[in-house]
C-alpha positions as CSV (number, residue, x, y, z in Angstrom):
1,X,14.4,-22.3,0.1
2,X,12.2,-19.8,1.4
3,X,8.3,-20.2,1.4
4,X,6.7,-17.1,1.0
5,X,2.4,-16.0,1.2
6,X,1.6,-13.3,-0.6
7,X,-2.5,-12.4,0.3
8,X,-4.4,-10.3,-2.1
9,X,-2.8,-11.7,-5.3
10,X,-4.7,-9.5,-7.6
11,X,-3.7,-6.1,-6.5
12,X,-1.2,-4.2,-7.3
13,X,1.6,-4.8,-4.8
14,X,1.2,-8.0,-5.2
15,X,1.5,-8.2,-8.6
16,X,4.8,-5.9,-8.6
17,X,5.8,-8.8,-6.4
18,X,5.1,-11.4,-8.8
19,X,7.1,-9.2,-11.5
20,X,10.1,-10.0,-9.3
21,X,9.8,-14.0,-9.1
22,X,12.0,-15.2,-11.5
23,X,14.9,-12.8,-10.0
24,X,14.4,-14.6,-6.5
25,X,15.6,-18.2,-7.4
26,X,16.2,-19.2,-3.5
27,X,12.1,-18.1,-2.8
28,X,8.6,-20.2,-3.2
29,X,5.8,-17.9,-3.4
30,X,2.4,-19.1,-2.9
31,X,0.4,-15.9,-4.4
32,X,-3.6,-16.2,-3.1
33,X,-6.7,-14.1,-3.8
34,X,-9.8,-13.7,-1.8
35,X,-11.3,-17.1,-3.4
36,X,-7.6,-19.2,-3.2
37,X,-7.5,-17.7,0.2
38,X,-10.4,-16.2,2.5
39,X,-8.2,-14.5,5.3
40,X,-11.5,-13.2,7.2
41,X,-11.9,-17.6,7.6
42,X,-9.8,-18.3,10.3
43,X,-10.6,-22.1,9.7
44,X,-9.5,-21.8,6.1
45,X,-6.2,-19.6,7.4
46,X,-5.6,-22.4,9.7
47,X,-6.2,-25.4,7.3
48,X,-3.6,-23.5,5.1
49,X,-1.0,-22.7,7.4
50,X,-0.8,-26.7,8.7
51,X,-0.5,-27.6,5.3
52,X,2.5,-25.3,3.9
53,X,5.5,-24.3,5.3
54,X,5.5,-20.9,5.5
55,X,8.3,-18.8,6.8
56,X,7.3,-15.1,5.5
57,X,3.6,-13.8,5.0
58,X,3.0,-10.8,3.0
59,X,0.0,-9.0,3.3
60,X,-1.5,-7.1,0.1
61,X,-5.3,-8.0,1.2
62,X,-6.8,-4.8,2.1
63,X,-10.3,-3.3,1.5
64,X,-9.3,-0.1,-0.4
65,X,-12.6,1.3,-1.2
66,X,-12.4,4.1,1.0
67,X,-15.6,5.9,0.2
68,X,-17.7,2.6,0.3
69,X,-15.8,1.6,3.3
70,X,-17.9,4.1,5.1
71,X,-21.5,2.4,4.3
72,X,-19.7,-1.0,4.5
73,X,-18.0,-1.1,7.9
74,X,-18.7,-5.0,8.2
75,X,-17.4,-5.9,5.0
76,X,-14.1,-3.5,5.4
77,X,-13.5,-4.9,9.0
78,X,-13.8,-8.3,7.8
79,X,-10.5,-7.7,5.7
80,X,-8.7,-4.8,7.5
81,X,-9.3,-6.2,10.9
82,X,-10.0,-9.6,11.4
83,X,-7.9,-10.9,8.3
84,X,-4.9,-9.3,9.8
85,X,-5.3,-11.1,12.9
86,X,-5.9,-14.5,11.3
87,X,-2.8,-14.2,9.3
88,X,-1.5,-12.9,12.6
89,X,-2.5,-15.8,14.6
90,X,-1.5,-18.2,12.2
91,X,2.0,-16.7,11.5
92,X,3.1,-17.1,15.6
93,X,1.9,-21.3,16.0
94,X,4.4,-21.6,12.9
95,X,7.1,-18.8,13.8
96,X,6.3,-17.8,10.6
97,X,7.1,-13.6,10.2
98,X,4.4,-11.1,8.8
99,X,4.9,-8.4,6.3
100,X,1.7,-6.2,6.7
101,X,1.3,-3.1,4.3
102,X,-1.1,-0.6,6.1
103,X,-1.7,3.3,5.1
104,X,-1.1,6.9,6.1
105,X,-5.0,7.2,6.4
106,X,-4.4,6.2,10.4
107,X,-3.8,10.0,10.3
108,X,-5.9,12.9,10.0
109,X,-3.6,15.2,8.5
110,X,-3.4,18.0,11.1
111,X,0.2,18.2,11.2
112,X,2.4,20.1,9.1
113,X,6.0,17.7,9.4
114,X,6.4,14.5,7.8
115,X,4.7,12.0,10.2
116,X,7.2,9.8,12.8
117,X,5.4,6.2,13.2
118,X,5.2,7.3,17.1
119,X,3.1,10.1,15.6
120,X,-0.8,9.9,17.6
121,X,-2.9,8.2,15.0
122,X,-6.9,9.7,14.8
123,X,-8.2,8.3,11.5
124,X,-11.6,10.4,10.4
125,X,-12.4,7.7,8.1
126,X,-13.8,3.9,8.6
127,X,-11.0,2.9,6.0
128,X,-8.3,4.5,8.3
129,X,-9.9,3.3,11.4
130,X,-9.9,-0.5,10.3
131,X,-6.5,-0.1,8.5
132,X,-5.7,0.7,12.5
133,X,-7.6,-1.5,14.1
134,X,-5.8,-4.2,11.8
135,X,-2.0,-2.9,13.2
136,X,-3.2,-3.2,16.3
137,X,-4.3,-7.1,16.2
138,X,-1.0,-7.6,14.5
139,X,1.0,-6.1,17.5
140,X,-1.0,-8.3,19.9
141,X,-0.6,-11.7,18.3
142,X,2.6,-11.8,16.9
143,X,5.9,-9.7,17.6
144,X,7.5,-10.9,14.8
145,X,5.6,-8.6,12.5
146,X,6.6,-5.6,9.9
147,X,4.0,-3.2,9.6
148,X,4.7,-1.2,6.4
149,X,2.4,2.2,6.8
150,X,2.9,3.4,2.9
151,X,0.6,6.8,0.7
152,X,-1.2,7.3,-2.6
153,X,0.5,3.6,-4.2
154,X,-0.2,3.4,-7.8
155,X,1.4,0.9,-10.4
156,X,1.1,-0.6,-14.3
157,X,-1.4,-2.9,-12.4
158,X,-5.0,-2.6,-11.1
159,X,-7.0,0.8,-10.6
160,X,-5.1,3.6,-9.6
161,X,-4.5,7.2,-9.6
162,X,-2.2,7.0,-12.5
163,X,-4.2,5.1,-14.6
164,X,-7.5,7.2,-14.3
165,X,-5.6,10.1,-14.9
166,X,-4.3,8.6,-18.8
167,X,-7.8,7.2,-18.9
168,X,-9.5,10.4,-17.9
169,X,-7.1,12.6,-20.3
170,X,-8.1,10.3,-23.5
171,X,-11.7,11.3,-22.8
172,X,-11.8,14.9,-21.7
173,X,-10.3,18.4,-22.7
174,X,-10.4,19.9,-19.3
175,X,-10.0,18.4,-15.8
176,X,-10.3,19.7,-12.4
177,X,-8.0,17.9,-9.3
178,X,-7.6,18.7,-5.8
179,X,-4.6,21.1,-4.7
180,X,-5.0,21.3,-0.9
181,X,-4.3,17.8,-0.1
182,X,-0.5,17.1,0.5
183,X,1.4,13.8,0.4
184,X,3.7,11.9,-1.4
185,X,3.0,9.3,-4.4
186,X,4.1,5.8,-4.0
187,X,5.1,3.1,-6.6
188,X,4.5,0.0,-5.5
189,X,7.3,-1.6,-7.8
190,X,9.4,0.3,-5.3
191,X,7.3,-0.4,-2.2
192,X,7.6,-4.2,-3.5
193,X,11.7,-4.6,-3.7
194,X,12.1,-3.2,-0.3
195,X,9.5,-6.0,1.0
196,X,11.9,-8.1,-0.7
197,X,14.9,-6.7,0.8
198,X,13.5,-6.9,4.2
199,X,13.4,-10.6,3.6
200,X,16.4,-11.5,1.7
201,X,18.3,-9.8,4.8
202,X,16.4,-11.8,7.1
203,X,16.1,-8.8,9.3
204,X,15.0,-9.3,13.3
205,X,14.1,-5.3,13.3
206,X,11.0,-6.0,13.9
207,X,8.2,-3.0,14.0
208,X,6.1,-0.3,12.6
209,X,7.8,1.8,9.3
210,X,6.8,4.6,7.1
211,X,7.7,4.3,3.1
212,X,6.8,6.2,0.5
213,X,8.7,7.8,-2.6
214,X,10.8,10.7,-1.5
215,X,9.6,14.4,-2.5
216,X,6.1,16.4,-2.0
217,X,3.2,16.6,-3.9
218,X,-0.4,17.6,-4.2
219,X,-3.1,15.3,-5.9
220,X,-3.2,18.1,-8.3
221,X,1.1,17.9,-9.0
222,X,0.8,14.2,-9.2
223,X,-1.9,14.8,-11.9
224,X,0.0,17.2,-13.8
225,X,3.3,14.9,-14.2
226,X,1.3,12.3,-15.1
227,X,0.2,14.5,-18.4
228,X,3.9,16.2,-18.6
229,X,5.2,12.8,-18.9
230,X,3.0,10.7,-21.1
231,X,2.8,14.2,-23.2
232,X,-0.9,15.1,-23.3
233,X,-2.3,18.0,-23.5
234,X,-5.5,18.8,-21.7
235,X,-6.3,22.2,-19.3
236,X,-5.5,21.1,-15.6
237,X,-7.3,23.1,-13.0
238,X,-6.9,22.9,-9.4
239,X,-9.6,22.7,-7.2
240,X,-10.1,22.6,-2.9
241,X,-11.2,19.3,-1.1
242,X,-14.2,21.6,-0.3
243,X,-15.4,21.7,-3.8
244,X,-15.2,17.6,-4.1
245,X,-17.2,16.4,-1.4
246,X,-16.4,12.6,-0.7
247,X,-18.1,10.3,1.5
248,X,-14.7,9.6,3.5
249,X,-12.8,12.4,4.9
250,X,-9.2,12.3,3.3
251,X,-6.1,13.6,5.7
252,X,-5.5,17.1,3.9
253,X,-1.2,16.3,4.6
254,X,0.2,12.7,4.9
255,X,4.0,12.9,3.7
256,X,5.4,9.8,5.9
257,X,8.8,10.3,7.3
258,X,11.5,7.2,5.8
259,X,14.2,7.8,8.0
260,X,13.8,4.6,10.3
261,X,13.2,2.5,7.1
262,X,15.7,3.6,5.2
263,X,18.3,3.6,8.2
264,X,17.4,-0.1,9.8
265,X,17.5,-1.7,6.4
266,X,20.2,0.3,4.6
267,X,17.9,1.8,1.9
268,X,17.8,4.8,-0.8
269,X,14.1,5.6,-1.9
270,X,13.9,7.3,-5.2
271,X,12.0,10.4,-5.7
272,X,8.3,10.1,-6.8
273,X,8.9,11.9,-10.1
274,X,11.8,9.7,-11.1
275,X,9.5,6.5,-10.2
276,X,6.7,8.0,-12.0
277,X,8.5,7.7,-15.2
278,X,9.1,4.1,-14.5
279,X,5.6,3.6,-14.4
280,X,5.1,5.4,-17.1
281,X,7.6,3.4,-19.6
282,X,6.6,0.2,-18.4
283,X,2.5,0.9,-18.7
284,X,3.5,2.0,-22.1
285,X,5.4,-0.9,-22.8
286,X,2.6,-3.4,-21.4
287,X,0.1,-1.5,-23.9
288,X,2.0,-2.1,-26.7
């Protein structure tokens, strides 16, 4: 039997995670919130770590508020940074392996190829920078670690891209979305079996790895699947980043390159579209 932390319970990966429990009769999981579980205590991450056997830690705590990251550094580098190395620390007195799930926002979009992870990393926003910063104490104090860079997740679960959009498209006629920023949309449901994978196979390729969904997109495609698929009708118009000024600076491409992920662990990644009528079928059957 496997013990297995999950951190940051009530997000969205994590709670794809939890929709995969009763298939993983061989697993414990010990799912923990910000009030179960304060990573940024290291006293409280070390009073839990002597007290469990844990053999896997996955890491779904993140500060995701990327515009409110950059007036609340301390607060975002409480979770992003020193949480990481907590868990970190923690996971190597116990031999216990770390799944960490960091962002494409360590780049700053200037490329125009899918980004390697040896790619440079300049992050232009405090959210990216921390995200970083948070890799970083991972690779120092432990080498048994997985860090899982991943782009634009969304889910049934929690607030996310998709679900403004159906929120949005119930309130307005018209809607405007940005067209010039390029990447590729992620669902966590897939993002969360090929955690699970990585464990079941009890993998020693230990490292840094890109997934997303396969394909291309703009925020502005994404937006106007999410209508062609749940069928409503509203006028879509794109706009430039210029013309929707946000207090963090987005990268303007991010498409992650799979090919070491899906080659070390033997994987196929569906494309975004094909997930995003997944999501779509299972949101609608949750609402019913």
């Amino acid at each position: 039997m496997l013990n297995i932390l999950v951190t940051g319970s009530n997000g969205q990966l994590a709670r794809c995670i939890k929709d995969f429990v009763n298939q993983e009769s061989q697993i414990k999981f010990f799912f923990k919130n910000s009030t179960d579980l304060d990573i940024t205590n290291s006293e409280i991450v070390k009073s839990f770590f002597e007290n469990q056997h844990i053999d896997f830690c996955i890491n779904c705590a993140a500060y995701t508020a990327v515009d409110k990251a950059e007036s609340d550094i301390d607060a975002a580098s409480k979770v992003n940074v020193l949480g990481a190395r907590n868990l970190a620390t923690e996971c190597s007195k116990v031999n216990a392996k770390l799944i960490h799930v960091s962002t494409d926002f360590v780049f700053n979009g200037s490329k125009s190829t899918a980004y390697i992870e040896t790619d440079d990393t300049n992050p232009e926003s405090v959210y990216g920078l921390t995200k970083l910063k948070g890799e970083v104490e991972i690779q120092k104090h432990l080498p048994e670690h997985f860090i899982i860079r991943t782009s634009w997740l969304y889910s049934e679960y929690g607030n996310n891209f998709l679900k403004t959009m159906l929120r949005l498209s119930n309130e307005r006629e018209s809607l405007s979305v940005v067209s010039d920023q390029i990447g590729t949309p992620t669902y966590a449901k897939d993002l969360a079996e090929v955690i699970l994978k990585i464990i079941k196979l009890n993998s020693d390729n230990y490292g840094l790895y890109h997934f997303s969904n396969e394909g291309v997109a703009s925020w502005y495609d994404f937006a106007q699947a999410i209508f062609d698929e749940n069928q409503k009708e509203l006028k879509l118009s794109p706009i430039k980043t210029s013309n929707y000024p946000t207090p963090a600076k987005r990268p303007p491409f991010s498409v992650l390159d799979k090919d070491k992920i899906k080659e070390c662990f033997q994987i196929e990644i569906p494309h975004w579209r094909d997930s995003l009528k997944k999501a779509i079928s299972n949101l609608n059957n949750i609402s019913k």
